[in-house]
N, C-alpha and C positions, 0 to 999 in steps of 0.2 A: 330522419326528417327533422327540420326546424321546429321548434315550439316555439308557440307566438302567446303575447299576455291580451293583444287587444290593436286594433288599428284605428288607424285617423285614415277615414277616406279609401285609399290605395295602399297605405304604408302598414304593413306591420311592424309591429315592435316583441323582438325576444324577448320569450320569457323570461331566463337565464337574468339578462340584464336587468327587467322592471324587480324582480325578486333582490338582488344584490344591491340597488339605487334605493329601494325602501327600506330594505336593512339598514345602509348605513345611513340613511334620512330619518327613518325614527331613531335609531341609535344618537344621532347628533341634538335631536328635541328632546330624549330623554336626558342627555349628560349634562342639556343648558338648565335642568330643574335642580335647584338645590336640593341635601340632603336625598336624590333619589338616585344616585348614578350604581348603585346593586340594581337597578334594573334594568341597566345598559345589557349585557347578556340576552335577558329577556325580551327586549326591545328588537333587537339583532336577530334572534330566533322567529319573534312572530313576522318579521318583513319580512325574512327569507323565507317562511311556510306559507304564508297568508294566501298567496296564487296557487300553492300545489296541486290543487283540482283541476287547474286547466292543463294538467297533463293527460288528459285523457283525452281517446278519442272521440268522445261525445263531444267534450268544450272545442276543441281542434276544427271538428266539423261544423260546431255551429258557426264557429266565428267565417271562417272562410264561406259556410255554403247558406248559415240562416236558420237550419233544422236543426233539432234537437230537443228532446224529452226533457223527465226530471234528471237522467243523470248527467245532462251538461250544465248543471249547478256545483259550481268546486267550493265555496266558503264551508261545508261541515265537514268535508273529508279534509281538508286544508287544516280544521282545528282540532281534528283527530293526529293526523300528522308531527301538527306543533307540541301536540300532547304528547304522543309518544314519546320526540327527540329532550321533550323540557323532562322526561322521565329518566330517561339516558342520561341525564346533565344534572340530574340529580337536585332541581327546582324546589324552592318550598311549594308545597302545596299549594298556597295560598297565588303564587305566581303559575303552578302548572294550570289550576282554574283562570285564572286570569288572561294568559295567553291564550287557552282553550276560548274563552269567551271573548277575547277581542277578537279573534280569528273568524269565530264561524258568525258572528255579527258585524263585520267590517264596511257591510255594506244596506246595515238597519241601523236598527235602533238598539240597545242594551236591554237584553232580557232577564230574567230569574233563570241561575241556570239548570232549575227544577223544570224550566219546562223542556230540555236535551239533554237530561243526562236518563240513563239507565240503567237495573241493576244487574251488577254481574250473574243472579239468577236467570231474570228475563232472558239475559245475551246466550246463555249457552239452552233456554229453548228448544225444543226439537222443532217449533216451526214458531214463527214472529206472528201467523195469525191470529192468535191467541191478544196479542198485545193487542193498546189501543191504534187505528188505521193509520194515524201520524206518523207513529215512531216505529210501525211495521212497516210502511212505505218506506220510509228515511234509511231505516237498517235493507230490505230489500236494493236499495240505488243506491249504498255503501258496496253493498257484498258485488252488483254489479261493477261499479266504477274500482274495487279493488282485482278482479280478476282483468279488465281491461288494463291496467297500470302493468301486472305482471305479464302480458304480455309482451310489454317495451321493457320492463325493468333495464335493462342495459341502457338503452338510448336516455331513460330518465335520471338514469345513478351519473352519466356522464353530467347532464344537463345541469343537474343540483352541482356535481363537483365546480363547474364553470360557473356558477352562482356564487357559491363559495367564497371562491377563488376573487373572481370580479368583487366583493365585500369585503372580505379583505382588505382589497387596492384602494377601495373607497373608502374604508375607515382609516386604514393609514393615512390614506390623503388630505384626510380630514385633520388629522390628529387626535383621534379617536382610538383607545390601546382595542385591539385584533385578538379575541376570543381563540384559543389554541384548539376549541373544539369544532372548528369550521374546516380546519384538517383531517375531519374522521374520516371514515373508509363509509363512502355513502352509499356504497352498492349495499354492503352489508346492512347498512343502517334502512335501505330501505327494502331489504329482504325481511328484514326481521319484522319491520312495519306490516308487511303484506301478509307475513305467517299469523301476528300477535295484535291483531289492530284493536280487538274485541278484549285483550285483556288493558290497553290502556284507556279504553271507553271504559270498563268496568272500574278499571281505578277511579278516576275520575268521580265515579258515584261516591265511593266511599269514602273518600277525600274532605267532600261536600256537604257531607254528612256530618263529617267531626268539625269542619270548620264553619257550619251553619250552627251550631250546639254553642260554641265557643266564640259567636259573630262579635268582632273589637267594638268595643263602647267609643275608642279614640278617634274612628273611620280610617285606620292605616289604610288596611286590605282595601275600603271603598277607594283612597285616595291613589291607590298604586294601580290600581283596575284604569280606574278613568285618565292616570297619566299613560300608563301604556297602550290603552285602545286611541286616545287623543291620539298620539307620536304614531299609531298604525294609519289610522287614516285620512291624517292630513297630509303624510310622505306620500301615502297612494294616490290620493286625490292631486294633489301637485304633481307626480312624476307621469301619472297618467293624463293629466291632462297637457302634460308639455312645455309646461309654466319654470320660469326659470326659477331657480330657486333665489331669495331674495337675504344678501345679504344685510345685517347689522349696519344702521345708520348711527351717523355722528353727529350728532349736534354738536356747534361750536360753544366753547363756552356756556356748557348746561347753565351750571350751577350758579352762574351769574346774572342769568338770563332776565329775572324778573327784577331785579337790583338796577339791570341797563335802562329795563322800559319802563319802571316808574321813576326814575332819573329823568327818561326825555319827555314822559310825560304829566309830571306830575311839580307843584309850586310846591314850598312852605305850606303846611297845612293855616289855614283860617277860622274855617268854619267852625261849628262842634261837631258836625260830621267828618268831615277831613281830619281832624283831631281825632276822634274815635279809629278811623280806619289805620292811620299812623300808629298809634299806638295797638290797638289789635297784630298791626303786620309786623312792629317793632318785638312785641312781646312772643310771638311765634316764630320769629327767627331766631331770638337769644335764645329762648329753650330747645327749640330742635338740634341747635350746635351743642346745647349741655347735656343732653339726652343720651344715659348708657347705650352702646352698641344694642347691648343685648333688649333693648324695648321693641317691643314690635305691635303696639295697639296704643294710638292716640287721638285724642279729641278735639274741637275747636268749637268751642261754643260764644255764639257771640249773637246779638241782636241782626237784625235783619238790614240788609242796606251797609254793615260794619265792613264787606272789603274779604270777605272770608274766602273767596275764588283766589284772591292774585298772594292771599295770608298761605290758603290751602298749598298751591303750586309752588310759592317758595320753599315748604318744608319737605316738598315733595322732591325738587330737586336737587337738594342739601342732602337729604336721607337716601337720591340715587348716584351722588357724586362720592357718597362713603362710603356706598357699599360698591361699588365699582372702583373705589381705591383698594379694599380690601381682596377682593374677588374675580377683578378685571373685567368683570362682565358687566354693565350697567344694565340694572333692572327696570324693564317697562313701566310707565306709570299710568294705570286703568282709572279714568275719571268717571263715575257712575252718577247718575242722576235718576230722578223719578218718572220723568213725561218728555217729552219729546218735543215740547214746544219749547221747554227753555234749554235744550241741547244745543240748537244755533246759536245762542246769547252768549252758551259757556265756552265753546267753539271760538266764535269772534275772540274773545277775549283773548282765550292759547295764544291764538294766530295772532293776535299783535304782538304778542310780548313771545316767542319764535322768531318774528321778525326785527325783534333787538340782537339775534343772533350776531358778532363782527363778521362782516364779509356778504354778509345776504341780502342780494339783491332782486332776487326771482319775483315774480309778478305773482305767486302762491307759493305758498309755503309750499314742502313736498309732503305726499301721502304717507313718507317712509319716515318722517317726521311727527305728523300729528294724523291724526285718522279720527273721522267724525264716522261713527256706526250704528244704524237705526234704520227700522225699514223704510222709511220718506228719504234715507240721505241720498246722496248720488253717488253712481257708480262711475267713480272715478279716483285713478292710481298712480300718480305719478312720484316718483324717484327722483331724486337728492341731485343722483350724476348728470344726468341729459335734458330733468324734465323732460323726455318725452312720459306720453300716455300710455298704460299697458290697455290691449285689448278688452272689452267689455267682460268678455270670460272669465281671463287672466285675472285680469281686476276683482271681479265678486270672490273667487276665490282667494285673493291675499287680504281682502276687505273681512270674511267671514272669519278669518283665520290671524283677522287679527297682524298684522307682519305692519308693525311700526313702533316707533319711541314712545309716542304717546296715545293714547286710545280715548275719546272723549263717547262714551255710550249710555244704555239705559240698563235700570236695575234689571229689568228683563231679560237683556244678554248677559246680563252677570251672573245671577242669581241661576238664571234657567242653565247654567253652564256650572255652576258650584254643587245645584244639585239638579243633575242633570241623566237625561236618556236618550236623547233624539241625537243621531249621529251628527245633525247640519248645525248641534248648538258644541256639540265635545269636540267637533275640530279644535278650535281653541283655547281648551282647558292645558294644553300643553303651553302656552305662551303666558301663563297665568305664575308660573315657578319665579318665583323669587321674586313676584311684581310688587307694586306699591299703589295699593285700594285707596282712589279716596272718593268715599261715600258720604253723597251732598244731601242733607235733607233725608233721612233714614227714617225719619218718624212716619212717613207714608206708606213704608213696610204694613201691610195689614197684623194686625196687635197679635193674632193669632199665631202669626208664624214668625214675631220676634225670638223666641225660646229657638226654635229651627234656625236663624238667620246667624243666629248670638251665637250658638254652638256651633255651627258649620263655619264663621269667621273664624273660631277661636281653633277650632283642629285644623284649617288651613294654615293658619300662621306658624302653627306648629311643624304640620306636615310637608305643606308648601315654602314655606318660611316669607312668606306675606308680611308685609308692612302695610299696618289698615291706619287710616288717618276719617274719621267719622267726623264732619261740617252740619252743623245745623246751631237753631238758633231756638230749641225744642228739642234737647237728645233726651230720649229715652234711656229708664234705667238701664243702661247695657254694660257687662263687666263689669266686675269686681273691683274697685276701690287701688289695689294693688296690681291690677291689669294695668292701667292705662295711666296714660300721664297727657294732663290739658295742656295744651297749647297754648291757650289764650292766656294764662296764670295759673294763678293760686285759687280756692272758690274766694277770696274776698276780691279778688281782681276782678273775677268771672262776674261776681254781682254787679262790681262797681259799675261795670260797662252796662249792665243794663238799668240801672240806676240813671247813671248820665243821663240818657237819654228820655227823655218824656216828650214823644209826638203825638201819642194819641193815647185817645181816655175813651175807654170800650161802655157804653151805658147799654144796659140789657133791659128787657122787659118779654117777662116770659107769659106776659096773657095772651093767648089764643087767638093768631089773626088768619080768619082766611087771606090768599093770594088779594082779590078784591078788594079789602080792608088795612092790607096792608101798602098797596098801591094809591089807596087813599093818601094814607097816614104819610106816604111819600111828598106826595103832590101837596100836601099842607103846608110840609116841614121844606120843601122844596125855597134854595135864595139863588139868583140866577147868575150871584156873581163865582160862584162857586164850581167845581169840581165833581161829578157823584160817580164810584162805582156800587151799583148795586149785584150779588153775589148770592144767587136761588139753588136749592142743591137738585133741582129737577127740570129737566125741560121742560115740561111742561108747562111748573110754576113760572120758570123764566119767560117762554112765552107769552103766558098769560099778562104777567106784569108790565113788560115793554108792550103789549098790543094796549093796557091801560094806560100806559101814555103818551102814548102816539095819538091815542083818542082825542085822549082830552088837549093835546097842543096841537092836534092839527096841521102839523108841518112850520109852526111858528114858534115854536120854544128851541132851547138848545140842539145843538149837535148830538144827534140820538142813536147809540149804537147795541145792536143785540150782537154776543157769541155764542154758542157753546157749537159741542160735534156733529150738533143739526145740520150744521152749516158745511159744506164743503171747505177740506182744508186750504186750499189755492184764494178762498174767501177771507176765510181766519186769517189768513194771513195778511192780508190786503190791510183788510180792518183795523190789524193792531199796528202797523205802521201808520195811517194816518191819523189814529189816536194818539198814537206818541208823537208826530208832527203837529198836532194840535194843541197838546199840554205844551211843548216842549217852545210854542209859541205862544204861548198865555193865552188860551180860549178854552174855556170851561166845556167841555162836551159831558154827557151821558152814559155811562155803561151798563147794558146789563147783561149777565154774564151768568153761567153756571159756574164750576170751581175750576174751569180749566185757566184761570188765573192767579189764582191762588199762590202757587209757591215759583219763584223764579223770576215770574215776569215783568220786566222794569218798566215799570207803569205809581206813575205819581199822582192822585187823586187828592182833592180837598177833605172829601168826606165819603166813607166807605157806608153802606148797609148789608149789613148780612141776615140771611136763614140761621137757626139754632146750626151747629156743627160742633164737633170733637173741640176741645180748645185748642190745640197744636191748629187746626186750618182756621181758627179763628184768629191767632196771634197771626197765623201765614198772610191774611187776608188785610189782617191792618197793618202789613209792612206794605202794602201798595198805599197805604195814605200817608202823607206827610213824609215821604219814606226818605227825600233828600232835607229834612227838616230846614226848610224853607220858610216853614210860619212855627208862631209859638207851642202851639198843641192843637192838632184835630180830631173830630169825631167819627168813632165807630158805632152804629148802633147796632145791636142786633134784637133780633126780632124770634119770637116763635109762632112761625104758619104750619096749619094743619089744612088736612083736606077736604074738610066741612065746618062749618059753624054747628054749636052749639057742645056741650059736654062728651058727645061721643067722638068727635073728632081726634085723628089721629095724625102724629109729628112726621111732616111733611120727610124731616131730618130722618127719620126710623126706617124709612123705605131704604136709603142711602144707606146708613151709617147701620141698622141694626139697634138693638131696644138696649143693649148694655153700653153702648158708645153716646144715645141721645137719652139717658135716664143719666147716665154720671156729668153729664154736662150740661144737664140741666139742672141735678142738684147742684153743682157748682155756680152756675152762673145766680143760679138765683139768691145763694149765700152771697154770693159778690157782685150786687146789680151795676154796681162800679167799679172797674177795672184801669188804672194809669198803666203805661209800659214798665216802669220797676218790679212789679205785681206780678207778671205774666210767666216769669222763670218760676218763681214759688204755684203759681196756679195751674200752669204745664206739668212742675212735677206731682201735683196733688193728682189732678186727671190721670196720668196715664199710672198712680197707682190704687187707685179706684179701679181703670180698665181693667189691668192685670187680675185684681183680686176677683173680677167679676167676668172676666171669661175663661172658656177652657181654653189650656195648651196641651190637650188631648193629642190636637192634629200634631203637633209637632212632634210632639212626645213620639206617637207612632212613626213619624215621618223619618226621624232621627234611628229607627231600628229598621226601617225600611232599608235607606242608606248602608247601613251599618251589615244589613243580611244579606245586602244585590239586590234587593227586592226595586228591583226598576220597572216592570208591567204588574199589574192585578194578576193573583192569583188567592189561594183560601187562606195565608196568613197574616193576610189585614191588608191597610191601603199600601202604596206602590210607591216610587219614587214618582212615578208616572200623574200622580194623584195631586204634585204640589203643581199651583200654579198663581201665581205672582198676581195675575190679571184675571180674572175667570170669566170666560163669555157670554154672553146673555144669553138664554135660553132663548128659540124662536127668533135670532136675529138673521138679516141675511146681508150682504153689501150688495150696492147699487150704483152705479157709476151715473151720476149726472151731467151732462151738456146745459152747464150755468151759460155757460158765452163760447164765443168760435173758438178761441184756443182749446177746451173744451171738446168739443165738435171735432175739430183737427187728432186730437188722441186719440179720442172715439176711431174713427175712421182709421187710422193707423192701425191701430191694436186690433180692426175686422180685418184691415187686408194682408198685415205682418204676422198675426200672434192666431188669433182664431181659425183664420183657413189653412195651416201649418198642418201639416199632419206629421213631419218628421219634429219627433220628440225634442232632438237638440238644436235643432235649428228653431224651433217656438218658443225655447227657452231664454236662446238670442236675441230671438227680435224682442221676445217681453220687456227682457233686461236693458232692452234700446229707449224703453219707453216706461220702465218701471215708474220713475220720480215722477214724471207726470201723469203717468195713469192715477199712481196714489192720490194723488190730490184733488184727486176730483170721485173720490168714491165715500161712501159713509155707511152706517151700519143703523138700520131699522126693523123695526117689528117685523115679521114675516106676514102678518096676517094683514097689514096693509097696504099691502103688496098683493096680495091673493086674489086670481083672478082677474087683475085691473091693467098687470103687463103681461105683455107676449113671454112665454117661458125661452123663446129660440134661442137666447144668447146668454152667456153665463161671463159675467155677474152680470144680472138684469142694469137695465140699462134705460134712464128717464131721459130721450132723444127732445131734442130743442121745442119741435112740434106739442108736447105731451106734457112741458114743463110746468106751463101753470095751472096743471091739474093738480101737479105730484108736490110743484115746490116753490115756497114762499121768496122772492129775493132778499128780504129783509128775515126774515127768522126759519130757512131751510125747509126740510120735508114736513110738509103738511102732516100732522098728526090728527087725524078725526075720531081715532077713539084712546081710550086712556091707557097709556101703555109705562105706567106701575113707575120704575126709576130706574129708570136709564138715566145717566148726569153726563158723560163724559163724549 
């Protein structure tokens, strides 16, 4: 009889075939990774075992009839099998676990693989009772699903040889060199498996054993684990889902690219800023041409507003235009960022300068070109050849996976994918081989896990063969003096630039203001010809401060704006465009804001006030004033609010930032009640090495041996890989989808009658996915306990309907908060 891997609808699809097409689809993801192509063999082996369990007639039955136990599960017997033949082939170790473990995980998450392996004592057992009920149940639906195999052995040893066979054809076609062991005698090979399955389970233990004792300090073993389970189940997930596979785009005249579009867009510099960015873009393009081959970690430091995006991208190009002369392959280039609000800003920009490409005249750049990646972006995929659209499906899949030139994302997909366990984030750790990182603003990295961040870049580049270009105007000590080579110059260049410039003079005053008093001290100092962003690290505070001036002007003072994440994003957004249509027309309006402005957003103020913070968001926060230096020097003040008056009061800033981040910054600032912009690189590097000396990198430290053991879920020898996380969620939060206005309203009512009354699992997937961008923007994240009791539970995510709004939510400052809910900021 036929064997089937899975159907669409009516159609089955051969097993034979899906097994052979993922072979040589992870084979071809593995060969494009530098330095990894010994695990092309590997690669070839695990697609072609990876389905072996649906040879049975449990999986046979379910698919066709619906029914079926625990033994129409084929992923453990599939990596028992893989195990076997990588034994046969004589696999290092370290690769026989490794396809063991991308196999019987192909369709989770990456586990310890202390929590499936067994020891050859336990396996020979006179009864598995004995063991704990997991892995007594697991071995029971082993020995089951191995005696059903041996009753077809023939029909199966044919089916594998046609597999084979078919892989082969596809990796020749490929141009892929054809493993001479895919010609073995598979009857045999799977006779010997059905007699001996329990001695290559048993190995396996012992294996794990020696190479847990001996876990690489370097992360090889982690990094050849996560390239070959990446390459397993992103060829499966593509080939099962039908998706064409997507060839290698050309950009016309890469390497020119940004030379074209400041040509047609740009005079004679004038200004001192123009002058600054010229010279910035001038001096990072001379050096990246002078730059040894062999360099693979560089820097750009440069003041804020200097031009460091289109400086970044030039060397970016340049360094993919070399090593695709050398290699012929041209390496992706992944543009990382912190937040998600200035991802469209860095976005726009690509896409103009793409569109100096000669010959392009398309109405959007294509997807297979630049790719914007973030969960608010849109689900949309368009190709180079036809411009047309790939399907909504099709699309999230080459979107999650990454399948373009250039990638414009967040630290979160990077990071959560560098050290990484969840299968939807390691699909694209295979497109990451031989890429070119350029990470913007890295100082927002929480300080904790720079040691983690530092060392996981540094064994990529190594093992990946990564090209890391690090932008900021605030780098952290990171790498060794002999690592890295600056961009911007020499350090007496790197000063000068920040020297030039003097926009603004930071004056601090660290006496004790409640919110109340410092709204005051606002409103005194308040001139109406002027500019203000004001910048609270709490919602609340913010709150509080914009309802104090709205008070006292009544609807008669300037143009008055609140933001932070209170507010619906579809709001936020709104907002910040007609604040920049304001400035951008000479009309002084009002900000006040939590720190979701802070770093990125092209926003020009006369005169900034800030909360105490870290000094890196405090320089980040006075590149929004004066930032196109337009006037001679403006002011930044900052301020220290606490949450009560008198001596017991405590730093509004410590909620946020933690007592080691607002004790070192505030012994600094008070040493420096005066701050000019030349000041602020010597006062950056003072703070963050004050931070360092004064927190632990415990976490790292553990986190770095997590990695280093497999250790990707909790178990009893410390935290997990499981355990890093970039962004950590607030305890007690839930999301809320609001109906601010009909558009609103319209979603809502969508997403009841498309997504929520769906009961088939892939079809509610679809429709979500039809309406994802707009569902996100109108959702937010609050307390749970303000919530409790006050909405109907029947819908998930709760849901504040139009009727109900101005119980729940402010139009001018978002979700009502009535009782104090600690620091939440973002």
């Amino acid at each position: 009889m036929p064997y089937y891997a899975h159907k669409d609808g009516r159609r089955y699809h051969l097993l034979s075939v899906h097994l052979a097409r993922v072979a040589a689809g992870a084979a071809a993801r593995v060969q494009s990774l530098p330095g990894r192509r010994e695990l092309v063999p590997a690669a070839v082996l695990a697609g072609l075992t990876h389905d072996f369990g649906k040879y049975t007639t449990y999986f046979q039955r379910y698919l066709r009839q619906g029914q079926g136990g625990p033994a129409k599960q084929h992923a453990f017997i599939s990596g028992l099998w893989a195990a076997h033949l990588a034994g046969r082939l004589d696999l290092p170790a370290s690769l026989r676990l490794a396809v063991f473990l991308a196999v019987i995980r192909h369709h989770q998450e990456l586990a310890a693989p202390d929590e499936f392996l067994v020891s050859p004592r336990e396996l020979s057992l006179p009864s598995w009772d004995e063991l704990d009920p997991a892995t007594g149940g697991r071995l029971r639906v082993i020995k089951d699903q191995v005696a059903d195999l041996r009753s077809q052995a023939g029909a199966i040893a044919g089916s594998l040889f046609w597999a084979a066979r078919r892989a082969a054809l596809f990796l020749d076609g490929q141009g892929l060199e054809v493993p001479p062991w895919l010609e073995m005698d598979w009857s045999g090979a799977l006779e010997e498996f059905l007699d001996r399955w329990t001695v290559a389970y048993g190995e396996l233990y012992g294996q794990w054993r020696k190479l847990k004792r001996r876990a690489d300090k370097d992360l090889k073993n982690y990094f050849e684990l996560l390239s070959l389970f990446s390459a397993l189940i992103d060829a499966d997930k593509i080939h099962a889902a039908g998706v064409e596979e997507n060839k290698r785009a050309v950009i016309p005249a890469g390497e020119e690219l940004v030379e074209r579009y400041r040509a047609a867009r740009f005079t004679t510099p004038r200004t001192a800023m123009e002058m600054l960015r010229e010279n910035l873009y001038r001096n990072v393009s001379a050096r990246i041409k002078e730059a040894p081959p062999e360099q693979k970690i560089f820097t750009i430091t440069a003041p804020t507003g200097s031009g460091k995006t289109l400086a970044g991208m030039q060397a970016a190009f340049y360094l993919r235009h070399r090593l695709a002369s050398a290699s012929g392959l041209p390496p992706r280039i992944i543009y990382a960022l912190p937040f998600t609000s200035i991802i469209d800003q860095t976005h726009g920009v690509c896409e103009e300068v793409m569109r100096a490409a000669p010959g392009f005249t398309g109405a959007r750049v294509p997807t297979s070109w630049l790719l914007k990646h973030h969960h608010l972006a849109e689900i949309d995929y368009r190709q180079e050849d036809d411009g047309g659209i790939r399907p909504l499906d099709e699309a999230l899949m080459l979107i999650e996976s990454w399948q373009s030139e250039m990638v414009i994302t967040t630290f979160v997909q990077l990071f959560h994918t560098l050290i990484g366990y969840e299968n939807r984030m390691l699909k694209k750790f295979c497109r990451l081989g031989g890429a070119i990182l350029i990470l913007d603003e890295v100082q927002n990295i929480p300080v904790e896990y720079w040691p983690l961040v530092e060392e996981t870049l540094r064994r990529a580049c190594e093992q990946l063969d990564l090209r890391l270009i690090l932008m900021t105007a605030t780098r952290p000590e990171w790498f060794g003096e002999h690592e890295i080579l600056e961009l911007a110059g020499d350090p007496e260049t790197v000063r000068q630039q920040f020297r030039v410039l003097n926009r603004v003079n930071v004056f601090t005053d660290m006496i004790p203001l409640t919110v109340e008093q410092a709204a005051a001290e606002f409103l005194r100092c308040y001139r109406p010809g002027l500019s203000y962003l004001v910048v609270l690290n709490t919602i609340k505070s913010s709150i509080s401060f914009y309802t104090a001036l709205e008070e006292e002007w009544g609807g008669n003072g300037p143009p008055l704006y609140y933001l932070s994440t209170n507010i619906v994003p579809a709001e936020r957004e709104r907002r910040l465009q007609e604040i920049r249509t304001r400035l951008a027309r000479g009309e002084k309006p009002v900000l006040v804001s939590t720190q979701v402005v802070e770093a990125g957003v092209d926003l020009d103020f006369d005169e900034v006030w800030r909360d105490l913070g870290p000094v890196d968001s405090v320089v980040q926060v006075a590149g929004r004033c004066n930032r196109h230096f337009q006037r001679p020097q403006a002011k930044v003040r900052l301020l220290h609010l606490v949450d009560r008056a008198g001596d017991g009061g405590r730093s509004l800033a410590s909620y946020v930032y933690g007592k080691i981040h607002t004790l070192a910054a505030r012994r600094l600032f008070a040493a420096r009640p005066r701050l000019e912009e030349p000041d602020f690189f010597d006062a950056v590097d003072d703070y963050f090495r004050a931070v360092r000396q004064g927190k632990s990198m415990a976490e790292s430290r553990r986190l770095l041996e997590a990695m280093a053991g497999w250790r990707f879920t909790g178990g009893e020898d410390g935290p997990s890989v499981k355990d890093f996380a970039l962004i950590r969620d607030l305890p007690r939060y839930v999301q809320v989808f609001v109906c601010t206005d009909a558009a609103a309203e319209e979603v809502w009512n969508r997403y009841r009658a498309t997504v929520a009354c769906e009961r088939d699992i892939r079809r509610r997937r679809e429709a979500f996915l039809a309406i994802k961008r707009d569902f996100l923007r109108y959702l937010i994240s609050v307390p749970a306990e303000l919530l409790l009791h006050r909405l109907g539970a029947e819908s998930q995510p709760p849901v504040i309907p139009a009727h109900l709004l101005e119980e729940f939510y402010d139009a001018r400052t978002g979700f009502k908060r009535i009782i104090d809910d600690g620091a939440l900021i973002f």
